[in-house]
N, C-alpha and C positions, 0 to 999 in steps of 0.2 A: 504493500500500500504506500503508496504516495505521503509524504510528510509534509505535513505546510511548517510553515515557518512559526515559531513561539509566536504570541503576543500576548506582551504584559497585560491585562486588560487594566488592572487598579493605576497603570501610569499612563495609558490612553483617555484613562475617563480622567483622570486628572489634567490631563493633556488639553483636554477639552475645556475644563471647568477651567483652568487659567485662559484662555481665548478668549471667554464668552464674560470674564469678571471682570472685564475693563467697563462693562455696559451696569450702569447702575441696575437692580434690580427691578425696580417699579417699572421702567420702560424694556427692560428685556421680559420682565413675564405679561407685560400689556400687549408688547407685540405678539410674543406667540398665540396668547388665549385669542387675540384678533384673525392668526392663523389657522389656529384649529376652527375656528368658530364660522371662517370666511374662505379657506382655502381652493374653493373649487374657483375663485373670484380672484387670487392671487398669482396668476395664471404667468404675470410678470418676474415672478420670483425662480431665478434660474435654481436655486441651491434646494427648493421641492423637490426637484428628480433625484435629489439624493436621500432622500428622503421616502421610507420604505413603507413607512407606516405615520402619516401625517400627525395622528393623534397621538400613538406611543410614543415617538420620539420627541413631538412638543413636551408633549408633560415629561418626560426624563430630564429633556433637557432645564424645562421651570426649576425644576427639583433640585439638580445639578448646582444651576444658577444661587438657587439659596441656601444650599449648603453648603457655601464660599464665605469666610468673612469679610472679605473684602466689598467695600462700601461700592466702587463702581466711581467713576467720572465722567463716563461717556453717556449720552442717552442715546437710546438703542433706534433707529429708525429704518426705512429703506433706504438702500443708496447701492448702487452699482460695487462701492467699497465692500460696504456691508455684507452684501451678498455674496462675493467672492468669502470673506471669513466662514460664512457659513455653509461654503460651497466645501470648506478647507475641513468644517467641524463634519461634515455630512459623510465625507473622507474616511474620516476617524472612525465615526457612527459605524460604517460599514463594515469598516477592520473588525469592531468589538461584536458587532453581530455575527459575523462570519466566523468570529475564533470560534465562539460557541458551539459549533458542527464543523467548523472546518476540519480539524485531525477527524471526525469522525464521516464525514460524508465525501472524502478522496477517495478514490481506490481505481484500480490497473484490472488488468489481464489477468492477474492471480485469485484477485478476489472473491471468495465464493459468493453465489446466489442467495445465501441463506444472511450472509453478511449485509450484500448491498440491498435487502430487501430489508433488512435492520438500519440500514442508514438512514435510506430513503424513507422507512416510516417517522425517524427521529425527528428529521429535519423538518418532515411536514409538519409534525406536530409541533415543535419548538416556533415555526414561526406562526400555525395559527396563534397558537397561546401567547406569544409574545405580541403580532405583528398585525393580527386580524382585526381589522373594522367589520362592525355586523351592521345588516340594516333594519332597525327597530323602531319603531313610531312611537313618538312619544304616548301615545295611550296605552299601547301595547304594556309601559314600562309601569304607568301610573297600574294599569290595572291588574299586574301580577303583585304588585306591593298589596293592593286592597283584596285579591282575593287571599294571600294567604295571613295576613294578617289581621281582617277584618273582626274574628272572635277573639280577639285579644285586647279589645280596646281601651278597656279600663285597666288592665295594664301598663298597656305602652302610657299612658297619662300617670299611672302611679310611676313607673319608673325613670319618664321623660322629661313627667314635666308640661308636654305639650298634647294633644289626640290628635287621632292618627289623618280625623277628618279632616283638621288645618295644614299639619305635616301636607299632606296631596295640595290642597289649596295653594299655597304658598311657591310649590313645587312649579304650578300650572299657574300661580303671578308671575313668578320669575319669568318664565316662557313670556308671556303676555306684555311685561314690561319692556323686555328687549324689542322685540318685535314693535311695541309704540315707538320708544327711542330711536332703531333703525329706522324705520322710516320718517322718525322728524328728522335727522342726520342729513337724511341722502334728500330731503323735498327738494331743497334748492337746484337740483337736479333736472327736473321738470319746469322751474321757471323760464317763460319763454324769453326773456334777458338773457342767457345764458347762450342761447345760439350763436350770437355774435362773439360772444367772449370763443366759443370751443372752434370758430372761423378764426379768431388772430390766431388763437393756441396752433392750428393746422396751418399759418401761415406762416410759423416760428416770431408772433409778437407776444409770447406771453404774458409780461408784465405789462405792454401796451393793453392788451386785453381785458387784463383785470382790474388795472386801474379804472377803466370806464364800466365796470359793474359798482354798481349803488353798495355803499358799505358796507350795508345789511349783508347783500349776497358775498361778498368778497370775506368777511367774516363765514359765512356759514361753510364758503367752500375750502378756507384757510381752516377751519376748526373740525371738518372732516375729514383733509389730508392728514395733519400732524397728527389726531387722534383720532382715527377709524375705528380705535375700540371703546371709544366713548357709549356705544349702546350696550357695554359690558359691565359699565357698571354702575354701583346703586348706590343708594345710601339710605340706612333704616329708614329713614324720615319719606322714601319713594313709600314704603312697605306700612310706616305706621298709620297713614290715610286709608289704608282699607283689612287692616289685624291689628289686635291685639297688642300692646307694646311690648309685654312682657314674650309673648309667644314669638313675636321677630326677634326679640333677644336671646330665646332658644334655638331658635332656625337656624340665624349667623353664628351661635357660638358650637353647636352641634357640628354643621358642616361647612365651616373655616377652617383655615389653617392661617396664623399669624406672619406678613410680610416679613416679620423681624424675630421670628422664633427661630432657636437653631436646630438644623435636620443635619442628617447624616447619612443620605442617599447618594451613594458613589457611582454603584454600581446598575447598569440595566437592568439587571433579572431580579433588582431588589424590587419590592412592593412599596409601589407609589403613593403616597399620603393622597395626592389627588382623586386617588380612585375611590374615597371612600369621605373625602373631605372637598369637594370641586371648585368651592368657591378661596379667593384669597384676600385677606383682610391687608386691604395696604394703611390705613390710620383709622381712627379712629372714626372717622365718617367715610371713609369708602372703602368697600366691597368691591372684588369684579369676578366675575364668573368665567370660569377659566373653561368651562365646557360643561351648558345647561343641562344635555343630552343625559349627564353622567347624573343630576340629582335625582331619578327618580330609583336609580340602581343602587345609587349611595345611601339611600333612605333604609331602603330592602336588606344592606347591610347590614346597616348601622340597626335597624328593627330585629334581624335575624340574634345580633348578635345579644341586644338588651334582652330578649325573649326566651335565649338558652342558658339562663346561668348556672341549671343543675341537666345533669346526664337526662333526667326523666323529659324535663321541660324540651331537649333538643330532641330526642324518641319520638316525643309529641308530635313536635314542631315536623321534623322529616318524614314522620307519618300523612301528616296532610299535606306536605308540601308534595308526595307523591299519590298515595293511593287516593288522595279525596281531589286535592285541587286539581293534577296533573289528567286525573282519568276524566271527571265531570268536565274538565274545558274543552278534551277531546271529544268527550261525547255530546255538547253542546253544538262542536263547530261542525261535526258530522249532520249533526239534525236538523241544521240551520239547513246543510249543502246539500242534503236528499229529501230534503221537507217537500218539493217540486213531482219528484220521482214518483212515478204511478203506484207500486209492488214496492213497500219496504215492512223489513220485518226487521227488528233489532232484539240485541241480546246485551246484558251487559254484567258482571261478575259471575260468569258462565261457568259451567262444567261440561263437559263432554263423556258418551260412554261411563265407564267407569272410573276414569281418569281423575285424579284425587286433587292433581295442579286446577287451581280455577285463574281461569283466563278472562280478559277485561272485556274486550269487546267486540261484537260479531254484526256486518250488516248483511240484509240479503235483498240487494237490491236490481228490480228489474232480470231476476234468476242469477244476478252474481255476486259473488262472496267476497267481503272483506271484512280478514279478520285483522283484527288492528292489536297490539300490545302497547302499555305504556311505561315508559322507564324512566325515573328521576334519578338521575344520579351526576355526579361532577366529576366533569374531566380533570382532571389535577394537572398541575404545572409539573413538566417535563423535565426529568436532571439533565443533568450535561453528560455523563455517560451514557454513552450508545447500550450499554448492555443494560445497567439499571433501568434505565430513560423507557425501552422497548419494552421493558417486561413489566415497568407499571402502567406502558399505555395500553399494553395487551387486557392488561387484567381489568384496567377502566372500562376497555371496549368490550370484555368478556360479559361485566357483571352489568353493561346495559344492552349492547346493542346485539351482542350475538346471545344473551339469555332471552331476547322476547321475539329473536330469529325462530330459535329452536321451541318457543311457547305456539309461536304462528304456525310453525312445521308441524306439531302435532295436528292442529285442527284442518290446515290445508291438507296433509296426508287423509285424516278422515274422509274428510268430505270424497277427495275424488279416487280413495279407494272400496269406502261403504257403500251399499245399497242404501243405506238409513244409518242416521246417528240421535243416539239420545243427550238432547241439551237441557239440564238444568239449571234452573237460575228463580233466584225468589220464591223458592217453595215452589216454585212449579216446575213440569215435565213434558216434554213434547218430543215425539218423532220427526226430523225432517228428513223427508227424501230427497238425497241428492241428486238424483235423477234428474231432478228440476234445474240443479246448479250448473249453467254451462262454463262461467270461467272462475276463477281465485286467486285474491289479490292479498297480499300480506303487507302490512304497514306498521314498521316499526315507529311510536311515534317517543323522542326522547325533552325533556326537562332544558336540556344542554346540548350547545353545539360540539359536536365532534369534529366539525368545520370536513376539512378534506379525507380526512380519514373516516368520515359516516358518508359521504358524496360518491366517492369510490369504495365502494365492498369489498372488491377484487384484493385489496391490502389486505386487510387483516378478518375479515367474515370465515368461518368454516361452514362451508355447504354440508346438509347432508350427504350428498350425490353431485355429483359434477353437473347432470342432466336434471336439478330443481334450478328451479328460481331464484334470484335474488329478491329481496325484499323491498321497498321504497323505505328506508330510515331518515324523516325531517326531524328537526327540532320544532315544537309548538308552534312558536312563533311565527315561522316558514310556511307551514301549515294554517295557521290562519289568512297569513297574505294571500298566498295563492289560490286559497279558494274562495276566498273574499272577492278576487280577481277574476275569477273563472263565473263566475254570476253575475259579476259587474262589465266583464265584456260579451260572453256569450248566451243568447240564449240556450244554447243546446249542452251546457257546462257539463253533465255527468257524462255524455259522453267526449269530452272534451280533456274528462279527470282521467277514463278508461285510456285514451287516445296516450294520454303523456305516460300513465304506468306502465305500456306495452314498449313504451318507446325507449323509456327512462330504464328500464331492467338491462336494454342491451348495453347500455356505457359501461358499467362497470368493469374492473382492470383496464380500463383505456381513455380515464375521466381525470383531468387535474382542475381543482376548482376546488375556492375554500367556501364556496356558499351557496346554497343550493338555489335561493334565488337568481344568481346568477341562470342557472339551467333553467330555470321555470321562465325566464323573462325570453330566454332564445327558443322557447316552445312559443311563449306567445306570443313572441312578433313574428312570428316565420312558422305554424306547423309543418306545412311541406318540407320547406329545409331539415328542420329538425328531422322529421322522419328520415331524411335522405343520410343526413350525417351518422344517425342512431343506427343505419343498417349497411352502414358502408363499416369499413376496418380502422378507418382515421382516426389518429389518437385526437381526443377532442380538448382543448383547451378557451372555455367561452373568455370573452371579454368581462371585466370586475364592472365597466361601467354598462353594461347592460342591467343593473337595477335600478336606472335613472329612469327606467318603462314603468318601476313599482312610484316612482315621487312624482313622473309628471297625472298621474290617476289621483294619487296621495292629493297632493296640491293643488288640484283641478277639482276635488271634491268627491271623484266619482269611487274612490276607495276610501271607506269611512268606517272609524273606531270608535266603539262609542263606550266613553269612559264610565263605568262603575258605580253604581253608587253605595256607599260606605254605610249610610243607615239602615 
């Protein structure tokens, strides 16, 4: 095998953190939170394509930035200089992400199958888990906090301080404030005075230009340049016109993190204060929100974690975070998707035969079968060794997505090997003949992304038999988009569900993609293609930005989440 080259990582990140400390703090993490927050809009910034994972690496590098004591001279802005430095840090960035895999994802001519088939798993997973952006709508986010924490209310308030109904509230102002702010920022934008100014600008009179816009606008568009992250931030006094004063003083001091507190985040693979703390407290009247996306997750935490203090309470807790929340949403968004469908019969905490395992849930719709399993459970962060690293991802993958493989393979065997099977469920008992069933579909549905490693089977799934099926394994979340989608575009959606499962079984071992909406969005803007690719041999590699098909629906209104209610 191929040996790369050592790299220090602890003198690389330090490498970096002196580069970046000559930028005061306040405007080095203004700008990024403006970057993560704005980036598809930053399009001018050369030093992004080095830049692997827009979100991960801003907040490493925040982090970085404030675990320097150095106070900083320079204020951090755009400038052609500027970007070269971070063109230089992005350098770095790469080095330190690459060491992580790199001795372990080399290899020659020698190297056995058994080996590079242990790299190539590592590596996927090391960079979902590190490097993966998902795409989750903000309701999506509010509504998994509210259904699993929903019975616990007068807790979280005993032990918070705040309930859980303002907690969401606040989460969903935050949202709502930027979004006012942003758009009073950018009006001046729209003023039809401006045409003439953006004619000298193209004629190279710039300051000719803006000296003949009225003060007002020349203010408005001088105070959007220099600070584009201004709709980032707040100050309680935004908050205490519509809550509580004392409940804002929970909010900020829950999920802050102090501009001038000391951290001690060197390294990458360390866990981010930001991911659980989003917002950053620069003085004492302002707040900025480093990445909104992340409060309703950070909430879910920070609730997960107030709610576990003894062994029993976490049992609980993971008990309904699987068998109650995780099966009812599934079986909600099924009922929603075949509520149309002529022939449906459902089954749900089922038995089969005499078979003692009971299984979640069964449809039979229009004469065919799907039997669905559901699995909560969490991918865990990946070591750095290739041997450890494989055999905790194996066994993550074992104890969700290949156990309600082989739960679905009992009932699929059933079915199209019986004459007749007996299903109980709820005290009751019925004969179905499957005679009636002409095709079976197995759907594994999971809690958690497995990103590339649940996308493609062919990695790490054991079939029964070479000549079964693979299964469809989504994460929830994936699973509501797209069938939320498949109603909102098609009238003919169930067969449109059937169309993508027949199609979707063939990719597997020949599928790289960390998100499965990625695959659902090139069914849905192209069936025919899709089909042509799925039955051709082509290794398939979809485009990341082919989920801009799920925001322009999202944004346009015709994909719609409808948030929860908490009483």
């Amino acid at each position: 095998m191929e040996q790369m080259k050592e790299v220090d990582i602890e003198q690389k990140s330090i490498e970096i953190q002196k580069i970046i400390s000559r930028y005061t703090k306040e405007s080095f993490v203004c700008f990024f939170a403006d970057f993560v927050r704005h980036h598809p809009e930053r399009n001018q910034f050369s030093f992004s394509e080095k830049f692997k994972s827009k979100y991960k690496d801003s907040i490493y590098l925040i982090m970085l930035r404030l675990s320097s004591d150095e106070v900083g001279s320079e204020d951090f802005y755009y400038s052609e200089e500027n970007d070269k430095i971070l063109q230089k840090v992005g350098d770095i960035l790469l080095e330190i992400v690459s060491f992580y895999l790199g001795n372990y994802s080399r290899f020659d001519t020698t190297t056995s199958k058994k080996d590079r088939s242990e790299m190539l798993i590592h590596e996927l997973a090391f960079k979902d888990y590190f490097q993966n952006g998902v795409l989750n709508y903000r309701e999506q986010e509010l509504n998994k906090v509210i259904r699993l924490f929903k019975p616990y209310q007068n807790k979280i308030k005993e032990r918070l301080g705040i309930d859980l109904k303002t907690l969401m509230a606040l989460c969903e102002f935050s949202e709502d404030d930027y979004q006012r702010k942003a758009i009073t920022s950018k009006s001046f934008l729209f003023d039809p005075r401006m045409k003439d100014f953006v004619h000298s600008v193209q004629a190279g009179k710039f300051e000719e230009g803006l000296s003949q816009l009225p003060i007002e606008l020349q203010d408005n568009f001088l105070d959007f340049f220099e600070s584009p992250h201004s709709c980032l931030l707040f100050t309680k006094n935004d908050y205490y016109k519509s809550f509580n004063k004392k409940d804002v003083d929970v909010f900020c001091n829950l999920l802050s993190i102090d501009i001038n507190d000391s951290f001690n985040n060197l390294f990458y693979s360390q866990p981010n204060p930001l991911e659980l703390k989003p917002i950053v407290k620069i003085n004492d009247k302002t707040f900025l929100n480093v990445f909104q996306k992340q409060l309703p997750n950070a909430v879910y935490k920070l609730l997960y974690q107030v709610l576990t203090e003894t062994e029993k309470e976490k049992e609980q807790l993971n008990l309904r975070r699987g068998k109650v929340i995780l099966e009812s949403q599934t079986q909600n968004i099924f009922d929603r998707f075949f509520s149309k469908a002529k022939n449906v019969t459902s089954y749900n905490n089922y038995y089969i035969n005499s078979n003692p395992a009971e299984k979640d849930l069964l449809y039979i719709v229009n004469r065919i079968a799907f039997v669905i399993e559901c699995k909560a459970s969490r991918s865990r962060e990946p070591w750095r060794n290739t041997k450890k690293a494989t055999e905790r991802i194996r066994s993550d993958f074992d104890y969700c997505i290949q156990k309600g493989y082989e739960q679905c393979f009992e009932v699929e065997q059933a079915i199209l090997n019986d004459e007749a099977i007996t299903i109980k469920s709820k005290n009751n008992s019925e004969v179905l003949n499957t005679s009636q069933i002409i095709d079976v579909f197995t759907i594994v549905v999971t809690s958690e992304r497995f990103a590339s490693l649940q996308i493609d089977l062919g990695l790490l799934l054991n079939k029964k038999s070479s000549e079964d099926f693979y299964p469809w394994s989504v994460c929830i979340d994936d699973l509501e988009t797209f069938l939320k989608t498949l109603g909102a575009v098609y009238n003919n959606r169930f067969k449109k569900f059937i169309d993508y499962l027949e199609f979707r079984e063939l990719l597997h071992s020949r599928l790289l993609s960390r998100d499965e909406l990625d695959v659902c969005a090139m069914f849905l803007k192209n069936p025919q293609k899709f089909k042509e690719l799925c039955e051709s041999d082509a290794y398939l590699v979809p485009d990341p930005y082919l989920q801009g098909y799920f925001d322009e629906l999202y944004f346009s209104k015709k994909l719609n989440f409808k948030i929860l209610d908490i009483t």
